[in-house]
N, C-alpha and C positions, 0 to 999 in steps of 0.2 A: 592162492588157492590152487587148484588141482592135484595131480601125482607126479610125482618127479620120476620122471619118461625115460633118465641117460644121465652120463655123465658130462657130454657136451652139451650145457644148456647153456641158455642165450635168453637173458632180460632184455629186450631191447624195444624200444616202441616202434609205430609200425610203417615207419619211414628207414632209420637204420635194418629193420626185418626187409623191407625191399630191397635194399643195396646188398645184403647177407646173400640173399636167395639168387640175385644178380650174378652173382660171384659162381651158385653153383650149378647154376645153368650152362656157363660157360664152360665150368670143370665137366659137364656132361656131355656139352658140344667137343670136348676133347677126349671122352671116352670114359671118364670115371665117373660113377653112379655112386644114388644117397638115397637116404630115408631123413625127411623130415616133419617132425611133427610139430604142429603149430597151436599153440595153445593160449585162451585168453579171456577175459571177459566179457559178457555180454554187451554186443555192440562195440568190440575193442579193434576190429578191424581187419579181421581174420580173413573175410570172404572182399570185401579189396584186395588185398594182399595178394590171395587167391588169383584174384583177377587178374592184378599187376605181371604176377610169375608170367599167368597164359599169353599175354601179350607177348611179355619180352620172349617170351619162348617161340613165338613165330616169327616175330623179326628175328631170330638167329636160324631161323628152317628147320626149328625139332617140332617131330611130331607130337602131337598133345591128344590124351588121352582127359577127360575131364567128366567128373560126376560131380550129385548131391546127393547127403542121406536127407529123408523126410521122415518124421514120425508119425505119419500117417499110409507111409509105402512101407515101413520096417519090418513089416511081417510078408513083403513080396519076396518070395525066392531070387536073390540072383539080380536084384533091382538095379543093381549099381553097376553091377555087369556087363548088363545092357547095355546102360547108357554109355559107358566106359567103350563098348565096341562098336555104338552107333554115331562117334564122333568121326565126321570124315578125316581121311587119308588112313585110316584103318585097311589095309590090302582087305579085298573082296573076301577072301577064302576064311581070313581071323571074323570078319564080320557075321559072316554064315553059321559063327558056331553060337547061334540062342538055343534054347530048348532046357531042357531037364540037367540041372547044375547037380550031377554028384560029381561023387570024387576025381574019375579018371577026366570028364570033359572037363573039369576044373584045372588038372595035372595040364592040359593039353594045352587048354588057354597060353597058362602061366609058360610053357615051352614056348610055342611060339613071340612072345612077347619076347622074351630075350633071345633069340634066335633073328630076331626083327632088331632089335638093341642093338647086336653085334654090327648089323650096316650102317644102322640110321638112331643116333640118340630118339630117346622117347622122352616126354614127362606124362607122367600120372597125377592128377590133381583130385583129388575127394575132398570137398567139405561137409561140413557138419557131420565127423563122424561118428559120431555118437549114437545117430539114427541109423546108420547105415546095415542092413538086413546080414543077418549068422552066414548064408553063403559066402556075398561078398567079399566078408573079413576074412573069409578061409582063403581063397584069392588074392587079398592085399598082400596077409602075412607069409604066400607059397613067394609071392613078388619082393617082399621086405627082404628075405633070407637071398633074393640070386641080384640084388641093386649092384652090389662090386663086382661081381662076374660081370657085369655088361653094363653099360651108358643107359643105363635108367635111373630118372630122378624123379620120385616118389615122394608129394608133398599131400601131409595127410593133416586136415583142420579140425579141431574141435571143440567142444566145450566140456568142462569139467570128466571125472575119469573113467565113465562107463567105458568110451568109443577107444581111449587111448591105453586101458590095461593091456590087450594083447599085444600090443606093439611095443611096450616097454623093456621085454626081454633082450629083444637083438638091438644091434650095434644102430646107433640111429644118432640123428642131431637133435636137439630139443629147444625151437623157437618158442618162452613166452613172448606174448604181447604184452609193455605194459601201459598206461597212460602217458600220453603227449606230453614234456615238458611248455612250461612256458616257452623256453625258444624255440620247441617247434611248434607250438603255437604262433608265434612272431614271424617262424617262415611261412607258414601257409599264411598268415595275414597279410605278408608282403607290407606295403607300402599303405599306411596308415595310422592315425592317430594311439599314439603313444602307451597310453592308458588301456589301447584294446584289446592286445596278448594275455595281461593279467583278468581284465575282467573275463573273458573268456575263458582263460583257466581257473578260476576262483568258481564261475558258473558250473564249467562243463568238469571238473576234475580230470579234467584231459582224456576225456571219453570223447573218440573220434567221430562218431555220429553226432554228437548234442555241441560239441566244439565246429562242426563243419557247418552244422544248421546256421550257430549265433553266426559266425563270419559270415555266411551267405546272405542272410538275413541281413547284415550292417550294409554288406555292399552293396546290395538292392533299394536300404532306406529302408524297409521294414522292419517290422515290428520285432524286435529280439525275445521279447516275452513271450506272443504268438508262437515265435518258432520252434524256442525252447520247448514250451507245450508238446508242441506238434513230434518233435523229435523223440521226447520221451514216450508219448503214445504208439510211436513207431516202433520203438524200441523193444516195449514189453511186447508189442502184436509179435515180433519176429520169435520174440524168446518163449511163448505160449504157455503153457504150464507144466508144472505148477507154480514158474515165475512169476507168473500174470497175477495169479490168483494172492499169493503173497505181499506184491508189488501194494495190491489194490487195499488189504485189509491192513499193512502198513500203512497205508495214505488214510483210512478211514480211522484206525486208532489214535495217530498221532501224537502216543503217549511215549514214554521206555518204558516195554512189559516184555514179562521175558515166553519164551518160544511156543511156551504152551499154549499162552493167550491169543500169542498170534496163528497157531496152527489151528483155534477154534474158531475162530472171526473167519479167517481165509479157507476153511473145511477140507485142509492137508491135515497128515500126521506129522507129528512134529519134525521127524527126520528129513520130509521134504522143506518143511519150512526154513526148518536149521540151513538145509544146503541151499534154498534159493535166496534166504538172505545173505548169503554170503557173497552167493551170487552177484547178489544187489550191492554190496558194498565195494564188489572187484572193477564192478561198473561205474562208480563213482556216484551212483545215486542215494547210497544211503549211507548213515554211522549210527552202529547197532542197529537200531530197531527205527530212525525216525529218518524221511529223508533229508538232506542235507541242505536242499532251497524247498520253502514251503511250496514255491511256485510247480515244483515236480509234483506235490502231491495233491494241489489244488487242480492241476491238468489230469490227472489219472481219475480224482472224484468228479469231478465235470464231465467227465467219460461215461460216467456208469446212468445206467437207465434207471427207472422210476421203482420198480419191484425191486431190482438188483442192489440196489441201493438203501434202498427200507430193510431187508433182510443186512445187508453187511451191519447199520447200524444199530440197528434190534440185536443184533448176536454183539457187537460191543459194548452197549450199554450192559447188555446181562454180565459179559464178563468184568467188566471194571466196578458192577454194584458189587458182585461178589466179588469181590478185591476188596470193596472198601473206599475207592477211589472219593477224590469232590464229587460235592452234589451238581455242581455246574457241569465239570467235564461227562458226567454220567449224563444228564438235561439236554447237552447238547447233541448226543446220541437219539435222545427220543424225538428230539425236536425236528431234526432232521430224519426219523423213522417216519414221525407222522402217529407213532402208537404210544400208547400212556396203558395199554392193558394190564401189563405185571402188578401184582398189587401194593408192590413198593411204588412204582414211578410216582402217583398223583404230591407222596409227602417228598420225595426226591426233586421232584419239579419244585412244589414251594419252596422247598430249603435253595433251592438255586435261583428261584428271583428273588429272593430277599437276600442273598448274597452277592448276586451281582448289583443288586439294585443299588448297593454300598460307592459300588464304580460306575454308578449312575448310566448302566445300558439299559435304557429303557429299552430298547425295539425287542430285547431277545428277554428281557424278564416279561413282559406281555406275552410273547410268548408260549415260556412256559408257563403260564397261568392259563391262557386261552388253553393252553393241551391238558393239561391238571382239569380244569372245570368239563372238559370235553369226557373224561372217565366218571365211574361213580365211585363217590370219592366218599370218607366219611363226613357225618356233620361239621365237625370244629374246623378239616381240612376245605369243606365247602364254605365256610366261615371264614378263615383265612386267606382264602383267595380270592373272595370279594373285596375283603376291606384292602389286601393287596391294589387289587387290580385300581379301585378306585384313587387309591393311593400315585401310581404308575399315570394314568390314565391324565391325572389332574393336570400334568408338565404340559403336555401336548393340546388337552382337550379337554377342556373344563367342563363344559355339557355333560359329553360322557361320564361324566365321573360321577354327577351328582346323584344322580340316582340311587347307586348302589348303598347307601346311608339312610340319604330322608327314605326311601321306602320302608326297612326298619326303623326306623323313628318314627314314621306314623305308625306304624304296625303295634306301637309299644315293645320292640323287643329292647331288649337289654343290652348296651353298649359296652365295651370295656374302653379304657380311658385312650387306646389308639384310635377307635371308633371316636370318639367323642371328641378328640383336639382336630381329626380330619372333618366331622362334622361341624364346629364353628368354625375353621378356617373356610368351610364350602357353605355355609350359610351366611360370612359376611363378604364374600366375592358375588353373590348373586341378592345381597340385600337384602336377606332374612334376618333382620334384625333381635324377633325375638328367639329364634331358634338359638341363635349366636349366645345371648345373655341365660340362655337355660342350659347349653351344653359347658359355657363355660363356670357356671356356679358348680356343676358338676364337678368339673375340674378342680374347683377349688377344693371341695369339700372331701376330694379322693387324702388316703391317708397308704404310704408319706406324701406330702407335696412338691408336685415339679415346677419347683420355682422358674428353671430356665423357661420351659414350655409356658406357663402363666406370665412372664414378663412378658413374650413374647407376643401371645397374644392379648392381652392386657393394648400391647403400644398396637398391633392392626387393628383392635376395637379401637383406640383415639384414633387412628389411621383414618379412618371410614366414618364414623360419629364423634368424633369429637375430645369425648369423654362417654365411655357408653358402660363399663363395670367397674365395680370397685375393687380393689386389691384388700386382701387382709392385711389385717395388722404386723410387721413381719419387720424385723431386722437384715434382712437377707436380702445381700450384693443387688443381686441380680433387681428385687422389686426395689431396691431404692433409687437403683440406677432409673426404673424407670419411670418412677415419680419426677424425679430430674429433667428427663427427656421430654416429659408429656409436658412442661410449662414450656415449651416452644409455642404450643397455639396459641399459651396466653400473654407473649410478649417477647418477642426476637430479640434474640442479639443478647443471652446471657451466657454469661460464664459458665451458669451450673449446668443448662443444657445441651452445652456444647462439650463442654465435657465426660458428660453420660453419654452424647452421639460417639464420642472416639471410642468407648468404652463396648457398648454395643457394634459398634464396626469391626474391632480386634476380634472382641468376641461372639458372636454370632456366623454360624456359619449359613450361607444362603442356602435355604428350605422351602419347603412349602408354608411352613408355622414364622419363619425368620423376614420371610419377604416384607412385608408394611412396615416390622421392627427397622428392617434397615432402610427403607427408604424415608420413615422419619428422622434417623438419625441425620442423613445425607440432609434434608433440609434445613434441618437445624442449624448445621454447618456454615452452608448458604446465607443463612439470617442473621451469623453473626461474622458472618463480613470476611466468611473464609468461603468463597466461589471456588477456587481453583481444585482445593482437597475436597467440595463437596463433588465437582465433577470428574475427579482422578478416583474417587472411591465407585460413582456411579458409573463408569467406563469399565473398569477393572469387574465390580460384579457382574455387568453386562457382557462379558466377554467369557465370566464363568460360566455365566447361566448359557450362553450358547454351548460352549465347549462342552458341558454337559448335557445337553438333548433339553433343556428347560426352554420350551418358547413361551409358554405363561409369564416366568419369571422373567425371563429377556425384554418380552414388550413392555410388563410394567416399568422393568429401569430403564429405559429406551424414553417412555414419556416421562420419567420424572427429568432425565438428562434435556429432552426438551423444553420443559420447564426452567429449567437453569439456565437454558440459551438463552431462552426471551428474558431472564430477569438479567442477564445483562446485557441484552439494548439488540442481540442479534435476531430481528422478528421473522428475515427469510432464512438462515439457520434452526430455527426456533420450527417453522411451520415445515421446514424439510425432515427433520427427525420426528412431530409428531405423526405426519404422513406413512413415516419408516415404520414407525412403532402401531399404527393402527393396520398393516399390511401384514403384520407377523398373528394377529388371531381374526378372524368373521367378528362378526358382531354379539352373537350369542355367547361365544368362550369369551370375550371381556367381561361379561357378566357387569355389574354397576360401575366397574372399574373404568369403562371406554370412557367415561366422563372427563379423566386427567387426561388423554393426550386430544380430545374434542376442545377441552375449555382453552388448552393451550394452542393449541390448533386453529380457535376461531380468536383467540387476544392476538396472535402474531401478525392473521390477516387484518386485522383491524388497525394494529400500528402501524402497517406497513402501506394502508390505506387501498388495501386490494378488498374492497366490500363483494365484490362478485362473488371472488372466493370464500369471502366469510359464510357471504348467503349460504354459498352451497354445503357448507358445514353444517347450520343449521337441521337442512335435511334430512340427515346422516340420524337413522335411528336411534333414538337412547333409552334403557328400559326404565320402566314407570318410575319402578323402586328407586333409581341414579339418585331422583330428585330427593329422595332422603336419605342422603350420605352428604358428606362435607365435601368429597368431589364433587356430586349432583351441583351443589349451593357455589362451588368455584364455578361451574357451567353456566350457572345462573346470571353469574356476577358477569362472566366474560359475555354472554349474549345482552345483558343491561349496556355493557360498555362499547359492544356497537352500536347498539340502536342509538345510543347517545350520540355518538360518531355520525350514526346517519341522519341526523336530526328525527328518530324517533322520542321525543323526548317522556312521551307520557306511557310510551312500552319500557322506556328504562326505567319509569316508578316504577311499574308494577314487577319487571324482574328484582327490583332492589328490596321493595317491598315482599316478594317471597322468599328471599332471603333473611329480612328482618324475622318473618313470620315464624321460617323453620330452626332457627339460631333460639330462638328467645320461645320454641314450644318445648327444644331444649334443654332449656336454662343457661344457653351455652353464651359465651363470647370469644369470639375467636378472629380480633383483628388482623393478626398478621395475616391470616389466608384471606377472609372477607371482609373490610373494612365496608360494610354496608350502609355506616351514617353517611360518612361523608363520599359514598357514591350517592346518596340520595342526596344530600347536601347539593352538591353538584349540576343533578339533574335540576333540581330546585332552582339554582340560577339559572341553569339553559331556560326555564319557564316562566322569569320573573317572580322568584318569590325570594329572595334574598333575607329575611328576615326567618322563616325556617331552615335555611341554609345555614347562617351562620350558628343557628340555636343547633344545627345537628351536628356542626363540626367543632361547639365545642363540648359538644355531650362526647365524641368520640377521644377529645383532649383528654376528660375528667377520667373517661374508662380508659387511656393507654399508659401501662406502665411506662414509667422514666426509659428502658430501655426497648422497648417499643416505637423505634426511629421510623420507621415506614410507616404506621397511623399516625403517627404524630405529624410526621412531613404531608401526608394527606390532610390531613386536618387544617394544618396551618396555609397549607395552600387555597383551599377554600374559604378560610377566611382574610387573606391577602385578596382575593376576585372579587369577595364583595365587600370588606372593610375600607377605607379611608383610602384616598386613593395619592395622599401627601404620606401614607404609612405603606402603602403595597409593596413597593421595592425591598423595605427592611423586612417585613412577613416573609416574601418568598425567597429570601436571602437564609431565614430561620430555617424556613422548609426545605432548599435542597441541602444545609448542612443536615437535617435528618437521614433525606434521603442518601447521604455522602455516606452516614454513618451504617447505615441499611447493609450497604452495598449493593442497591438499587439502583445500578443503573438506569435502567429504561426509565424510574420516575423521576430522576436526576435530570435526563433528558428532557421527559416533559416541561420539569420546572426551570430551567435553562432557557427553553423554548418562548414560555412566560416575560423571564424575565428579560430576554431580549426584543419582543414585542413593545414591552415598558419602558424601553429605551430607546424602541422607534418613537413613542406615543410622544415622549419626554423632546426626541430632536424635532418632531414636527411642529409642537411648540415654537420653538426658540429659534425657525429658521434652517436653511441651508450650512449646509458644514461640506467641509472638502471630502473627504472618506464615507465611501460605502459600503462596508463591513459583511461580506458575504463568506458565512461559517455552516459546514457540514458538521450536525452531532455524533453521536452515536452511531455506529453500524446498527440499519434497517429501520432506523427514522431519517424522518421528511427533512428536506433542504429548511433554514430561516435563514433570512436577512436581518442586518439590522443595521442602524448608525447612528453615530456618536459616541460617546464614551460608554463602557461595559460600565452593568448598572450593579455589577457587584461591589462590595468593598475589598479595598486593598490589600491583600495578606489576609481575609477571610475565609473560611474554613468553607465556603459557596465552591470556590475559585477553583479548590483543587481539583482538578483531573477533569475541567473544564476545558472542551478542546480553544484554542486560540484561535478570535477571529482573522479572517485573510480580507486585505484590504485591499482595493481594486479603486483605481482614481477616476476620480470624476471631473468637469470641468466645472469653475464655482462663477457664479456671475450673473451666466444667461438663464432663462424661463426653464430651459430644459436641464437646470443643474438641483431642479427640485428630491429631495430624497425620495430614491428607491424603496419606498417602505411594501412588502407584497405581505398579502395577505396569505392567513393557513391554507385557505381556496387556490389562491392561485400558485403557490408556492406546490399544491402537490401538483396541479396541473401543469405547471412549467419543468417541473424535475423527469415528468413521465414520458412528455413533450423531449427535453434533453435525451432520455436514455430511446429514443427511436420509436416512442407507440405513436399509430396513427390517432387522431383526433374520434374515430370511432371508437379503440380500443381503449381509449381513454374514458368517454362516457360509460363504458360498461364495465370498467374496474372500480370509477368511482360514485356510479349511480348516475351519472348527471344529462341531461340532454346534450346532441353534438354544437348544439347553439351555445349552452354556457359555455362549453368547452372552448368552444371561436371565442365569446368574449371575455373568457381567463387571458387566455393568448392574448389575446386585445391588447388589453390594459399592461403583461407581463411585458410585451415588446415596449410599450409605450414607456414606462416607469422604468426599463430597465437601458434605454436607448438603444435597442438591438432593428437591425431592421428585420428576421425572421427567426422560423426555426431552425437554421444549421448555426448563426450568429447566437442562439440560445443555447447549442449544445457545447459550443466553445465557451458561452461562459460560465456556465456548470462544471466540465472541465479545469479551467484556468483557475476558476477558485476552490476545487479539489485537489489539485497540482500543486498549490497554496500553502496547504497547510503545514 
């Protein structure tokens, strides 16, 4: 940029421009004079430079003459003048001459000066000449024309070609400035890591101010981002306007438009604009029209004040509507104006949150909605930005959303089928069962029909109820897939519905309408003995749904992911992730749904045999409605299955019995989630009635399908407890291959736990035996003992993936070589006792007074020949170390 000044011009940056000017300072201290003009970019390093000369020119003993132009003194007569004759060592008599600058005092000056040259070299230093007052320059240029008659050196700075045309005629030298190379970047960095010459040039474009900031910044440990900032803001302050003002409406458009756009945002004419963006790009701050790090232009709008900033982006928006621009980049103008007045913005705004909302920004599609509803907007467009917002609304804050629909729906207005897929998806999250079954017959009945949307919700109705509408008659993918899918409730572990989950997984993408579809799918998975891909698909959604701003959708895969812990045996992973997943919404936005990560939340504390904790789950609010959904009746089941735990036994009829109730008012059966006979079954022996026991467990035999291995293994297990006690070993042998087959951990464990009970019962029979068989299950179930021979069969399908017991020697002969057989009781109290709780924390995790608690220990020392508690924690240990 600029005017080409001479024929001796000099690129040079502004370290070799030091050593240049070095050279003719010295040629001045020997009596030959110059004219040099310094020419650069904003902020290129002119006025150091400047500085540099004055220095080295008084360590040599020339007298120094030194000014500045200002544009706010350009209009004082003779400004420069002044200052030029009020630098000391000025003789008294040249100083005296201020007053009225015409021609001859002017003549007189300029005499003298060289008449003073001829003894004593001079320099004359003027910066910024550009500003410098019409007198002065008549002065410089009497000075420019007599520099070779006499040891005057005449260094004259400025920026672009106002200040430098009159001096381009006579004989002169013509210093540009240009940008820092990386290696002199590397010398001013001096001694430092490797990488930081280029990042500094990459940043700074070798712009001497914003290059000296970052290195200052590094070498103090501060913040280089900060300073950058900082630097830039300095920069434009120095450069004023209509730099400034350009600098700013570039930072606020952020688009490529061309000069006119930017001359009306910034309120120059375009010719200013043209030339200060040039400006801007001599300086290394900008290419074209955008600056070059967003960071420069994120510090210039962080600058501007509250009005200041409204108006810049009010006047952008209007110029990019009328351009034509996106409705987003236009949106974002308003958004940040604060105004939606024009009577375009309100449909501008919509079209932009329904287009970002594509790329799932919720924060700024709300938004634009909130600013749209903020205008008066027409009907359809007020209309549109309700079911929007509800829409938006739903991810974050379930509450909030609901509203904006059921008010029109009681209202009788009229929905169209966007309304109405959002309206059953928000009346089965919050338990409105029949609203669900009316919006979705709607759905059906709409012509064409959207199969994908009807499967999908089709499988969140079985999701939540069971079986709650009917699908039409229909050859079509999608509803047959999820015909397939739905018989997961009615018996796990098939082929067909495992295959419809892969099918629905591929294709479904996570939504608001897709959420229940796929987390049925994920269980399905699970049930048929594929664990690992049901929880690699639930990880992976859950990672979507965060990445996306979905916390609705997060927490529900979060609880079903906990559900999968505990069904394979992990009950304190299990109750760590329900924890996680109940901390990502309040109570209210779970809507009936908090039931999945409660049920499994209070079954983990139960196997884990932490009751305190369970208690306190109980507490935990649940909405009315919960209890009539198929989560509600899982909640049911897991609070039946502690009281059982806690010897509540006639609170676990009655939870088990409300589950019979709401299943069978139903019409439903749904073992794999609720196997409600043989929980009552169950109960029923804890209370002595073993004759309805066995009649309930084998009414749930009769109703499980052949691949229905987890009712089955329940079943069977119930009737091994109370059946033949010369038959129990082969029963519960039947049952944990179901459960094998399941992939059922944790009831594998249970039945394990059984059957090696049955094989204490069996050695305490027949006497003492050398080995005391001390075997850790599963991860997050209780320690068992047992001894003598494992009461599975040999090479039977029990065995596998059955951990092996760790045998631990005993002495055989004497009184005290009687078998270690410990009970469920003492067994949890000794394991709890092992891992460090005191005998009080013990009572209160498992219900019991500090006395039983003494006499578990008791008896645990006794049976086990330990004389205390640190000889008990080594042998918990030793036979963990074991296995």
């Amino acid at each position: 940029m600029g005017v080409n000044w001479g024929q001796q011009n000099h690129r040079i940056d502004p370290r070799e421009a030091s050593e240049f000017l070095r050279g003719l300072l010295i040629g001045c201290e020997g009596g030959t004079g110059e004219t040099v003009l310094v020419d650069g970019a904003p902020a290129s390093g002119k006025t150091r430079l400047q500085d540099q000369v004055v220095a080295r020119a008084g360590e040599l003993g020339i007298l120094t003459l030194t000014a500045s132009g200002a544009a706010d003194e350009q209009d004082v007569d003779g400004g420069v003048i002044d200052q030029l004759l009020a630098c000391p060592g000025v003789p008294r008599a040249l100083a005296e001459q201020f007053g009225d600058w015409d021609d001859e005092r002017i003549a007189g000056v300029c005499g003298a000066l060289h008449r003073l040259a001829r003894e004593h070299p001079v320099l004359v230093a003027v910066d910024d000449l550009q500003h410098v007052d019409a007198t002065s320059v008549r002065l410089l240029l009497r000075l420019q024309r007599r520099t070779r008659s006499a040891a005057v050196l005449l260094v004259l700075s400025g920026s672009g070609s106002g200040g430098g045309l009159p001096f381009a005629a006579q004989p002169h030298r013509h210093v540009q400035l240009t940008p820092l190379s990386e290696r002199a970047i590397a010398e001013l960095v001096g001694e430092g890591p490797d990488w930081l010459p280029r990042h500094v040039h990459e940043l700074s474009a070798g712009n001497p101010l914003l290059a000296d900031a970052l290195v200052d910044a590094h070498r103090a440990g501060a913040d280089t981002g900060a300073a950058y900032a900082e630097a830039v803001r300095q920069l434009l302050h120095r450069c004023g306007s209509p730099l400034r003002e350009v600098a700013t409406a570039i930072a606020v458009l952020d688009t490529d438009m061309g000069l006119d756009a930017l001359a009306v945002v910034a309120g120059v004419d375009p010719g200013d604009a043209e030339a200060s963006a040039c400006r801007l790009a001599d300086a290394g701050l900008v290419e074209g029209v955008r600056f070059r790090q967003p960071s420069a232009a994120a510090a210039i709008i962080d600058g501007l004040r509250g009005p200041a900033r409204a108006r810049l982006h009010s006047r952008a928006a209007d110029v990019k509507h009328a351009l034509g621009l996106a409705s987003p980049d236009i949106a974002r103008h308003l958004v940040a104006a604060g105004e939606a007045d024009a009577e375009w913005a309100p449909r501008t705004l919509l079209e932009a949150a329904e287009q970002v909302m594509l790329d799932d920004d919720v924060e700024f599609a709300t938004r634009c909605l909130e600013l749209a509803a903020s205008a008066p907007p027409t009907g359809w467009v007020r209309q549109r930005i309700s079911q929007l917002l509800a829409k938006i609304t739903w991810r974050v804050n379930p509450t909030a959303a609901a509203p904006h629909l059921r008010t029109r729906w009681a209202a009788g207005d009229s929905l169209d089928r966007s309304d109405r897929v959002a309206l059953a998806r928000q009346a089965l999250w919050f338990g409105d069962r029949d609203t669900f079954e009316r919006a979705f017959a709607a759905l059906v009945d709409d012509e064409p029909l959207d199969p994908r949307t009807v499967a999908e919700l089709s499988l969140a109705g079985h999701w939540h109820y069971g079986a709650s509408v009917t699908l039409p008659d229909s050859d079509d993918p999608w509803l047959h897939t999820v015909k397939a899918l739905s018989a997961v409730w009615r018996a796990e572990g098939t082929e067909r519905a495992s295959a419809g989950a892969e099918r629905i997984l591929h294709s479904c993408r996570l939504s608001d309408t897709s959420l229940e579809a796929l987390c049925t799918a994920i269980l399905a998975l699970a049930h048929d003995d594929k664990a690992d891909r049901a929880e690699g698909w639930c990880a992976s959604l859950s990672e979507e749904a965060e990445h996306r701003g979905a916390v609705t959708w997060k927490a529900m895969l979060d609880a079903i992911a906990a559900s999968l812990v505990l069904r394979r045996g992990d009950a304190a992973g299990a109750a760590e992730r329900a924890e996680r997943a109940l901390a990502l919404l309040d109570g209210p936005n779970w809507g009936v749904a908090i039931s999945h990560p409660l049920a499994t939340l209070l079954s983990a504390h139960t196997e884990a045999g932490a009751f305190k904790a369970a208690a306190a789950v109980l507490r935990k609010p649940l909405p009315d409605a919960a209890l009539t959904t198929l989560g509600g009746v899982r909640y049911l089941r897991a609070r039946g299955r502690f009281h059982l735990a806690t010897n509540r036994g006639l609170a676990a009829v009655s939870d088990f019995q409300q589950c019979q109730r709401t299943l069978r008012g139903w019409d439903l059966e749904v073992p794999v989630l609720v196997p409600w006979r043989t929980d009552l079954a169950e109960a029923n022996l804890r209370l002595g009635n073993p004759t309805l026991a066995v009649e309930l467990a084998n009414q749930q035999l009769a109703y499980a399908a052949p691949s229905d291995h987890g009712s089955r293994g329940a079943a069977l297990r119930v009737l091994a407890q109370a059946g033949d006690a010369a038959e129990r070993q082969g029963v519960l042998n039947r049952a944990a291959e179901e459960f094998r087959a399941s992939g059922d951990r944790l009831e594998l464990a249970r039945t394990t736990r059984m059957l090696n009970r049955l094989g204490q019962d069996a050695q305490r029979a027949r006497g003492p035996v050398a080995p005391v068989r001390v075997r850790r299950q599963l991860t997050g179930v209780a320690v068992s003992r047992s001894v003598g021979p494992r009461p599975e069969r040999a090479g039977s399908r029990a065995t596998a993936g059955v951990p092996t017991p760790v045998t631990v020697p005993v002495a055989v002969g004497a009184p005290a070589a009687t078998p270690a057989v410990l009970s469920e009781a003492e067994l949890r109290v000794a394991e709890l006792a092992a891992a460090g709780r005191t005998n009080r924390q013990i009572s209160e995790t498992l219900y019991i007074t500090v006395s039983t608690v003494e006499q578990h220990l008791t008896r645990v020392y006794r049976k086990l020949g330990v004389p205390g508690r640190s000889a008990l924690a080594g042998e918990f240990t030793a036979a963990e170390g074991g296995r």
